[in-house]
N, C-alpha and C positions, 0 to 999 in steps of 0.2 A: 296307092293305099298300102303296095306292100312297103313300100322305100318306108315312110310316116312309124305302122307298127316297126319295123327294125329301127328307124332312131328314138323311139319310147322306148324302145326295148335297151339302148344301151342308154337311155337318160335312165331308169331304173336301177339298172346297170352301178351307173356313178353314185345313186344313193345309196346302195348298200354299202356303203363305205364307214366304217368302224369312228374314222378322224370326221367324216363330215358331220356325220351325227354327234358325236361330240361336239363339234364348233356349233352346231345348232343350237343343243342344250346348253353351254357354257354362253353364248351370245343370248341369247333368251333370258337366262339367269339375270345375265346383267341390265339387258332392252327393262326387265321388272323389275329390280333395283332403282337404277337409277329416273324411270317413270313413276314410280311410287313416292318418291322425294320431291316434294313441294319446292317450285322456281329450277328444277334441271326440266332438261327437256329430251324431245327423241333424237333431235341433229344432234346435242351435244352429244349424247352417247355414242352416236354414230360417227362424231369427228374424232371421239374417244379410243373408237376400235379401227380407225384409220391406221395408224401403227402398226398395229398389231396384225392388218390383215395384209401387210405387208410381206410376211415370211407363209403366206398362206397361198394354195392354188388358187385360180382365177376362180372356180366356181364352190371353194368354200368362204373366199371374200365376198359374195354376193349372198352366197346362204347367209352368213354371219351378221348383215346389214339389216337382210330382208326379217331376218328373227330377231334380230334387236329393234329394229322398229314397230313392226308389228307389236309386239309386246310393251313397247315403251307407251307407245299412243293408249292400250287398254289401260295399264297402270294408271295412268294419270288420273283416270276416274277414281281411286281408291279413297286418294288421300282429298277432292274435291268432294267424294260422300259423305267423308267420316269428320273431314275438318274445316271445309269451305275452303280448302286452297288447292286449285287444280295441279297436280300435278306437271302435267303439261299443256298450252298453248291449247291445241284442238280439246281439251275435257274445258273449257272454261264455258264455253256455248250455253253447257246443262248443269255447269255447278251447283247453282239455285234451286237448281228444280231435284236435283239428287239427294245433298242437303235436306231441301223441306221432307224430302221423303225418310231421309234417315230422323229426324224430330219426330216424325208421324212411331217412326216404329217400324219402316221400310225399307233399312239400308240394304239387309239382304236381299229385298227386292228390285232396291235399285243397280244395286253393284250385279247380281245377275242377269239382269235385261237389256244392259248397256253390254257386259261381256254375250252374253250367247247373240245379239243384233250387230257386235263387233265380228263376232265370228262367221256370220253368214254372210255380212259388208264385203269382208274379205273373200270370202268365198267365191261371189258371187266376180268380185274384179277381179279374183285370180283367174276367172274363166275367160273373162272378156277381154284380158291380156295374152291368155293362150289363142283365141277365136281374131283378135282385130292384129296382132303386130304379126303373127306371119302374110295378112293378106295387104294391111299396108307394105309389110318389107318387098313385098312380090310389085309392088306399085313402083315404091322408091327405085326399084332398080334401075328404071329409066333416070333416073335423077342426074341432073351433070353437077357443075358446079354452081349454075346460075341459079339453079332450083334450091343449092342446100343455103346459096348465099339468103334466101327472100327467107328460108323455111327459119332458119341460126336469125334474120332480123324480126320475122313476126315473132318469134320466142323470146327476145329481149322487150321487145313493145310490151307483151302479156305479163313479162314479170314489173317492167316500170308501171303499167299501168294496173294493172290486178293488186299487184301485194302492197298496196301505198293506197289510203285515199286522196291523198297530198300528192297533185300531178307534180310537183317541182322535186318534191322531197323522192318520190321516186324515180324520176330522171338524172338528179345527184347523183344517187342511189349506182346507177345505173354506167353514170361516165367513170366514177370511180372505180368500177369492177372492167372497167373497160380498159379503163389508162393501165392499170393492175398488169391486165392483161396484155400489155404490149410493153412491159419489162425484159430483158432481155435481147438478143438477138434477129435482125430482119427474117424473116421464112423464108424469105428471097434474097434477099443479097450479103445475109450474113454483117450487116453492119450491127454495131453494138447501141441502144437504145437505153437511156434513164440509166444503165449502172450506177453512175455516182461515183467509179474509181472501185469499184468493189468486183473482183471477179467472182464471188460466187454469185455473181445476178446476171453475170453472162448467159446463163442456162434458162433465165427467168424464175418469177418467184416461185420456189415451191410449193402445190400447192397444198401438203399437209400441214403443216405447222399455220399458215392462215385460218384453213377451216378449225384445230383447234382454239388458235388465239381468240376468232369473233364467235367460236359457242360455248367456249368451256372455258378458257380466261376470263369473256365478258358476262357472261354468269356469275361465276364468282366475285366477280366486282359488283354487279349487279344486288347480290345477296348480302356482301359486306355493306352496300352503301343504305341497304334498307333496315327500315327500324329493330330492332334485333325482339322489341314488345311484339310487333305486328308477328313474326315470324315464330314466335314463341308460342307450343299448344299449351293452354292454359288448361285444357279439360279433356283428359286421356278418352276416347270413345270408348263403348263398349265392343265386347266381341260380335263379332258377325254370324249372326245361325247360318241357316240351311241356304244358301244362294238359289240353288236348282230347282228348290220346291215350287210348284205353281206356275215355274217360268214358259214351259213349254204351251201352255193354254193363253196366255200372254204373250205373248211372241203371235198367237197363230190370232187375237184377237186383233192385234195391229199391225196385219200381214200387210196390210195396202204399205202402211208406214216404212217396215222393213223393207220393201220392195222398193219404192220410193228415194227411199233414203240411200239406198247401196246404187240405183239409177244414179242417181243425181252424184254421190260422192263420187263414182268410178270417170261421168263428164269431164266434174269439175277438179278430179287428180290432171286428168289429161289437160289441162290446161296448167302451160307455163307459169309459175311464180304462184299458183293457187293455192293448192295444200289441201290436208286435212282440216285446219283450223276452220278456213271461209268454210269448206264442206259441213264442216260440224253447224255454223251458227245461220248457213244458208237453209240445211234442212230443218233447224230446231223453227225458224221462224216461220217455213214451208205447213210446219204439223200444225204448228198455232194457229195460221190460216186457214187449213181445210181442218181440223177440226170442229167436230160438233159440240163441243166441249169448252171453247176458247178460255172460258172464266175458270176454269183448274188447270191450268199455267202457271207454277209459279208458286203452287201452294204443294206441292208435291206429286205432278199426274207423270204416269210413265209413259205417257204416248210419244211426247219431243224428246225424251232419254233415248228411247228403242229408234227412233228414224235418225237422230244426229249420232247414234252411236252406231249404225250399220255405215253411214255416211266415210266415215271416220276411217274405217280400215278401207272401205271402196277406195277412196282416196288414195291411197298409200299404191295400190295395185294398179290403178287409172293411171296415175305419174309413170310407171315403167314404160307405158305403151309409147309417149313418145323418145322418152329415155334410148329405147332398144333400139328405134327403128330410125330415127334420125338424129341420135346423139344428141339432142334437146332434153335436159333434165328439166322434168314437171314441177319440182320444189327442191329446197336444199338439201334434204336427204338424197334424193335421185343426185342431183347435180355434184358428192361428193361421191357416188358408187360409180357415175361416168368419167371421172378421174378416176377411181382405182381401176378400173375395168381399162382405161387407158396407160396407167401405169403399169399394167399386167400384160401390153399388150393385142387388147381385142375392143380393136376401137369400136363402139355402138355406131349400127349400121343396116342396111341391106344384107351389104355384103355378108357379115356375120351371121344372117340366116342360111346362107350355104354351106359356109366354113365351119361353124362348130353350132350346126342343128342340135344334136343329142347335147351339147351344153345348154343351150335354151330351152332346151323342155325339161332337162334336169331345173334351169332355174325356175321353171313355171310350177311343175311337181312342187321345189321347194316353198313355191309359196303356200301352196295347199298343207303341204304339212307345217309350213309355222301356223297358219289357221286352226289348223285340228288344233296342233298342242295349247292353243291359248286356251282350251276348254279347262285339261288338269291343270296347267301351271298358273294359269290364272289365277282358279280356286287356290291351289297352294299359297299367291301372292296376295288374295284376299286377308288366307289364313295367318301369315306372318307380319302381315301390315304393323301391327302394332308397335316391336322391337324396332322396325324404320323410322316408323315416324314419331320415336325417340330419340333417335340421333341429332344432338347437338350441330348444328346449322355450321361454324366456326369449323368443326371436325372435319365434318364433310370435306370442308372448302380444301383443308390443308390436304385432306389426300387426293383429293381430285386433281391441286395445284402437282403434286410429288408425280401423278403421272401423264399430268399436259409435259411436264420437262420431259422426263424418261421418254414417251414417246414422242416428240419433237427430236429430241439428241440421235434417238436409235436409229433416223431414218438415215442418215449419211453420216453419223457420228459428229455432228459439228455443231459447236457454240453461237456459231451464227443462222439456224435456224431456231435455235431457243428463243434470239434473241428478235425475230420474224415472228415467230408466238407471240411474244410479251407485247411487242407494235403492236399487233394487228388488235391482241387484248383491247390494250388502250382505246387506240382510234375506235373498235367497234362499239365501247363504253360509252366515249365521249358521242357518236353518230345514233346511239341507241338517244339518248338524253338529248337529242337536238331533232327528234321524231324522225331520222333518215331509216329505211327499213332496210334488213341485210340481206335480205332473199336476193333483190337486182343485182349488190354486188357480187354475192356468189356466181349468179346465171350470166354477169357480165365478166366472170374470169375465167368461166368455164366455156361460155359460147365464144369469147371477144377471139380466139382462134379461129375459133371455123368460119365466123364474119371475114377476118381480113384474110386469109389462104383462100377461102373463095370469092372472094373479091377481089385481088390481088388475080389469080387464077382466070377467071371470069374476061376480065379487063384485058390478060394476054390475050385471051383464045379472040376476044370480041374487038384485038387492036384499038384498044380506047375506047370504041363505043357505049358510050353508055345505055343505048338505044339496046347493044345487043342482052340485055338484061331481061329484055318484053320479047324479040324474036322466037322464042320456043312457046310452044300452046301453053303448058303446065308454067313456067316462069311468068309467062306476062299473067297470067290467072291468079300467081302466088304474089306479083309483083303489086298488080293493081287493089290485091287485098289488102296489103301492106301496107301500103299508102291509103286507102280506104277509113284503114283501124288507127292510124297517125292523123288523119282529117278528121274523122269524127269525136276523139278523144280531144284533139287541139281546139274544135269547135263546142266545142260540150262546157271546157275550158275556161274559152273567153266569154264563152255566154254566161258562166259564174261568176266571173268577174266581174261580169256589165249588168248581172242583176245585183251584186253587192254592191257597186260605186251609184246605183240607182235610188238602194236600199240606203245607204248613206246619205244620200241628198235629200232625201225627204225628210229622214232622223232632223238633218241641220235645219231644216226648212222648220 
């Protein structure tokens, strides 16, 4: 107990830090910017400040993420209240139901029951992040290679299978972040793979400038390619009264909800390729169920606002737990902070629970406080919404474009990762319009290392057996699951198939 209070004591230690707190508030600023702007999203902002968290210590690059996201994901409700366009992905669950509330004369109440059920979401996974990844990291430590090889494939499985309804379309999905991923040089024997005659791919693809090109290049195409009328507010909202008033008796009216809702988002963060989004429209439809009320759904009731909006930040803090503890990113935010966290040197691990304790309880603190501040700077971003979501859509795009270059060029000073942005732009464009989802490929560039080093690894120690796979209690446990979740998904599958080719025959009949 004594060892625990002295590393709180220098995790506190590191918050008092003049720059971190800065980078909190300056990444925050931006997380509600660019959240409040209808068609960006929280990864892009997040692959945004990949650059830039470049010249940053390890643990203000994580502060910096964790307050940009947080903040992005509540923003997005702003502009889905006030204008029926969610700002980001996870606010579109309850667009409808915020909207009719703001017609009714309710925006203030909608925009504050979503922000304060966002804030206690979060809260509430901030804690479950501090209480579950040090007792799983005390697990993992047993872990060899065989364990992290099953632990790196059931995390791919969960992203082809969760973030796609389309079993094909996210298995694509999936081999392309994979092949991605085996750019470059052997782990083992140093042979050179897929360069093409190019030595900067000797080293493998980098991977900033990707995660810019497929959030923040193919956004912007995205937004060029959509009707510029649709995207057009034709009818400025009014200002927003008093957010705060009434909220707190409302809140405590649909405590079960909020409770609920932060459960269930914090699960379904910890599940690979999930996200906030599915968290948001799995509890919006959860409330509609147990509610007593089912028929004021729709017409403006705040019961599915306040449980899909606790969901939403739970979400965000659930993705870390396996992020930390076995290097498996929960969605594609986590999955770009396990890159930088690797770029900085401290690979997500077990191990890293001995090594730099007081840095993970600083990161765990950090989450609490980007929580707290979503309270005022929220309200603040409520209050300024208007002048945003003024901004010419076209505008936007060109400065957004001005600092996908800047930050692609700054990382190693070279033209030929501009021009790995600009690819990946594309292809994500064109793979966005042929329904391929981009979550797998991220979790397949980010996992497809530790797949093959420990499979590769596995395979020495086991002299080719692939038998020696199942020989350890915890591997064959991890092993048989694995295969479990690939059987039941493949059989789920074909059983669709065989009801549709049934369903057809009868049509012709």
């Amino acid at each position: 107990m004594e060892h625990f209070f002295s590393q709180l004591s220098a995790a506190f230690g590191m918050l008092a830090d003049v720059q971190l707190i800065s980078v909190v508030l300056v990444a925050s600023a931006f997380g509600l910017f660019v959240g409040a702007i209808p068609g960006l999203t929280a990864t892009m902002a997040t692959a945004l400040l990949v650059p830039v968290t470049f010249y940053m210590t390890p643990l203000a690059a994580v502060a910096a993420i964790v307050s940009c996201t947080a903040m992005a994901i509540t923003a997005g409700d702003i502009p889905g209240c006030l204008i029926r366009m969610p700002g980001t992905p996870a606010s579109a669950a309850y667009t409808d139901e915020t909207y009719a509330m703001t017609r009714r004369g309710l925006a203030a109440q909608a925009l504050g029951s979503s922000l304060v059920s966002s804030v206690i979401g979060g809260l509430f996974g901030a804690i479950v992040l501090m209480i579950a990844a040090p007792v799983l990291a005390s697990y993992a430590l047993r872990f060899s290679s065989f364990e992290y090889f099953w632990l790196a494939l059931m995390g791919l499985s969960c992203a082809a299978f969760i973030s796609s309804s389309d079993l094909l379309r996210g298995m694509i999905a999936l081999l392309i972040g994979l092949f991605l991923a085996t750019v470059g040089m052997d782990p083992l024997t140093g042979t050179p793979r897929f360069d093409f005659g190019f030595t900067a791919l000797l080293g493998g693809l980098n991977f900033i400038p990707i995660m810019i090109g497929m959030f923040a290049v193919c956004e912007i195409m995205n937004n060029l390619a959509t009707d510029s009328e649709r995207v057009r507010i034709k009818e400025i909202p009014k200002p927003v009264g008093r957010i705060f008033a009434g909220i707190g008796g409302l809140i405590s009216r649909y405590r079960r909800n909020t409770a609920r809702g932060a459960v269930l988002g914090t699960l379904i963060g910890a599940l690979p390729g999930a996200g906030g989004d599915l968290a948001a429209w799995m509890s919006y439809s959860l409330a509609k169920r147990f509610s007593k009320t089912p028929e004021k759904f729709g017409t403006g009731h705040p019961e599915g606002v306040i449980e899909a909006g606790a969901a939403n930040n739970a979400a965000l803090s659930g993705a870390w737990v396996p992020a930390l503890v076995f290097g498996i990113p929960g969605d594609a935010v986590t999955a770009i902070a396990v890159g930088v966290l690797i770029m900085k040197g401290l690979n997500p691990g077990p191990q890293l629970f001995e090594s730099q304790a007081p840095t993970l309880y600083a990161i765990y603190l950090i989450f609490i406080v980007a929580n707290l501040l979503l309270l005022p700077l929220g309200w603040l971003a409520i209050r300024l919404a208007m002048p945003l979501l003024r901004i010419p859509p076209h505008q936007l795009s060109a400065v957004i474009l001005m600092f996908c270059i800047l930050g692609s060029y700054a990382i190693n000073n070279s033209i030929f990762d501009i021009g790995v942005m600009l690819l990946f732009g594309v292809v994500s464009f064109v793979l966005g319009r042929l329904g391929v989802p981009k979550g797998p490929i991220i979790l397949g560039l980010v996992l497809g290392p530790m797949v093959e080093m420990n499979f590769l690894t596995s395979m020495a120690i086991a002299d080719g057996r692939f038998l020696g796979f199942f020989e350890r209690p915890i591997a064959g446990g991890l092993g048989v699951a694995a295969i479990l979740i690939w059987g039941f998904v493949l059989m789920r599958a074909l059983r669709g198939h065989s009801d549709k080719a049934k369903h057809a025959a009868k049509s012709d009949m």
